[in-house]
C-alpha positions in Angstrom: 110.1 124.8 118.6 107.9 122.1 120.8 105.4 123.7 123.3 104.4 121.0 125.4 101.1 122.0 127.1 99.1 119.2 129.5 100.4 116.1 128.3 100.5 117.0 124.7 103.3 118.2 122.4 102.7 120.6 119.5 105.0 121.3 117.0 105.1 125.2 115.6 103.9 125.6 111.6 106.3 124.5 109.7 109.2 122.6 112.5 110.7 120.0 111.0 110.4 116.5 112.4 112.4 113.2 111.7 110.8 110.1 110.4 113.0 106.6 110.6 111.5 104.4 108.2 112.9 101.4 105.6 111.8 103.0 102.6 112.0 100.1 99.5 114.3 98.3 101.6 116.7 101.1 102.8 117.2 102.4 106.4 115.9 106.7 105.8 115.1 109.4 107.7 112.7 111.6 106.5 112.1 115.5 106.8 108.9 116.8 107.5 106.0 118.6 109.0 104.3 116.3 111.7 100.8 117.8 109.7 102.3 116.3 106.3 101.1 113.0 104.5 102.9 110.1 103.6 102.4 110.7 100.2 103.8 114.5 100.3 106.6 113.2 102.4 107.9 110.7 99.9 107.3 113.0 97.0 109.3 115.4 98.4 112.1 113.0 99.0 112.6 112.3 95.2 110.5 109.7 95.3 107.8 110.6 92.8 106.6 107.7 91.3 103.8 108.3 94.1 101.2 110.3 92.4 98.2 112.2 94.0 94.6 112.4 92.9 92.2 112.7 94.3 93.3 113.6 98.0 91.0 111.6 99.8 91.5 108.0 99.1 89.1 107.6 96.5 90.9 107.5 93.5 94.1 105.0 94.9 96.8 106.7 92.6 98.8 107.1 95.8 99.0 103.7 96.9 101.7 102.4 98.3 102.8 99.0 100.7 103.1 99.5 104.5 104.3 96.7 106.1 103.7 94.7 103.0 100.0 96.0 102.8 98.4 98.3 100.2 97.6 101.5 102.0 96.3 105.0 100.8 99.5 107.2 101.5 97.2 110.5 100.7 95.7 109.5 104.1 98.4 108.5 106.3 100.2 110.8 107.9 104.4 110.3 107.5 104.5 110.2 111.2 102.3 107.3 111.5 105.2 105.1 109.1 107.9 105.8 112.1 109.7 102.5 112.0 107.6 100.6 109.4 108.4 99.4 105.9 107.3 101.7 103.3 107.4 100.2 99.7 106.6 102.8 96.0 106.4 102.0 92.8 110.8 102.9 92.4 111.3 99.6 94.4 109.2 97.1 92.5 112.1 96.6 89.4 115.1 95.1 90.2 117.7 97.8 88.9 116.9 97.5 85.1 114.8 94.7 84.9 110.9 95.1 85.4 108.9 93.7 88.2 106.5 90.6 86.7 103.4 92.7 87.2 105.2 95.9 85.4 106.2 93.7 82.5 102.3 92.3 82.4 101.3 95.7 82.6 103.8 97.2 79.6 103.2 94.0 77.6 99.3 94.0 78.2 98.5 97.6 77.3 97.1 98.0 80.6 98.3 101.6 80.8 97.8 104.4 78.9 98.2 107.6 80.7 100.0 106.4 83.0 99.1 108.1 86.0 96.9 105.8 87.7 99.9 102.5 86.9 102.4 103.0 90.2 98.8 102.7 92.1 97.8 99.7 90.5 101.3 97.9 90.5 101.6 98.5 94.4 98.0 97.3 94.8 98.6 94.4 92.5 101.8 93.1 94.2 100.3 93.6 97.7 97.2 91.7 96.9 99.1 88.9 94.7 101.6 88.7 98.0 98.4 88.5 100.4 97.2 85.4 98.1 99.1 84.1 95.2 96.6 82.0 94.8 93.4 84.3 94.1 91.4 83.7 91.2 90.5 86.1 88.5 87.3 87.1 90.6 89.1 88.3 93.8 91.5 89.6 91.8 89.2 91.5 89.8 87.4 93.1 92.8 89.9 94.0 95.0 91.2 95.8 91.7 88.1 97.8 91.9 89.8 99.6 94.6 91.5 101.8 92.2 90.6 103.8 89.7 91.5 104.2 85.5 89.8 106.6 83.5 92.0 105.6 80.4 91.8 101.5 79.8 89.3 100.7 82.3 89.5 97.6 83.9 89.8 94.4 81.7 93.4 95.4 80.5 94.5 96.1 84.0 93.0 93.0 85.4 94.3 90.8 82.4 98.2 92.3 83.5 97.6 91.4 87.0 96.5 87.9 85.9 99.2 87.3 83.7 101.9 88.7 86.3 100.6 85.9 89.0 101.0 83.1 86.3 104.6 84.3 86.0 105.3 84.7 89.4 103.1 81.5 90.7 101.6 79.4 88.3 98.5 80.5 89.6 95.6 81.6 88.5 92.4 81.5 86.7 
């Protein structure tokens, strides 16, 4: 039940509220607490390809693209993504066939775990769409913004690299 009290509205523990957003390209409304994050929101929709770490945007195994920008979904609240577009890591392939920068990334051993990957591919594609044009260096630190305790950075780097060759003949 909402208790409006001044000008403010508050939501009792656990009331449900409804969240319009174009999730990987499709019109959805989501189910959840106004208190919940994006992240938990979207996992709890089926869409778990969103992993959580570290739970305070450090690590960037949550990242995902709002409004075509990487964000840290751990720290957004699903309330704040009312009418935006919300892209994960199960919108990159095209039904069977692999995104460029997951191909790079299978291809280039830039992976091993695994759990960090959906994090780096929705960085990647949000910083290759920001500038397809970036050379290795820019690519390299704005990669630094997540984290791999498995292959460490080169392989990673090296995917991303060989994805924006593929997808603009750019590059180093």
């Amino acid at each position: 039940m909402e208790t409006e009290v001044g000008n403010k509205r508050w939501h009792e523990p656990g009331e449900q509220v409804e969240v319009a957003v174009w999730l990987n390209g499709e019109q959805v409304v989501l189910a959840t607490e106004p208190r919940k994050t994006l992240a938990d929101t979207i996992r709890a929709a089926g869409y778990t390809g969103t992993h959580l770490g570290c739970e305070h945007g450090v690590c960037g195994s949550c990242t995902v693209l709002v409004d075509g920008r990487p964000v840290r979904s751990c720290l957004m609240l699903a309330v704040q993504a009312e009418g935006r577009r919300v892209e994960t890591v199960e919108g990159l392939a095209l039904g069977e066939q692999l995104h460029p920068i997951q191909r790079a990334f299978h291809e280039g051993g830039a992976l091993q775990c695994g759990f960090c990957t959906p994090g780096f591919l929705m960085l990647a594609t949000g910083v290759l769409r920001e500038d397809p044009h970036a050379g290795a260096d820019k690519v390299c630190e704005r990669l630094t913004a997540n984290v791999c305790r498995c292959t460490g950075g080169v392989p990673i780097t090296q995917a991303v690299l060989a994805a924006q060759r593929e997808m603009y003949g750019a590059g180093e």
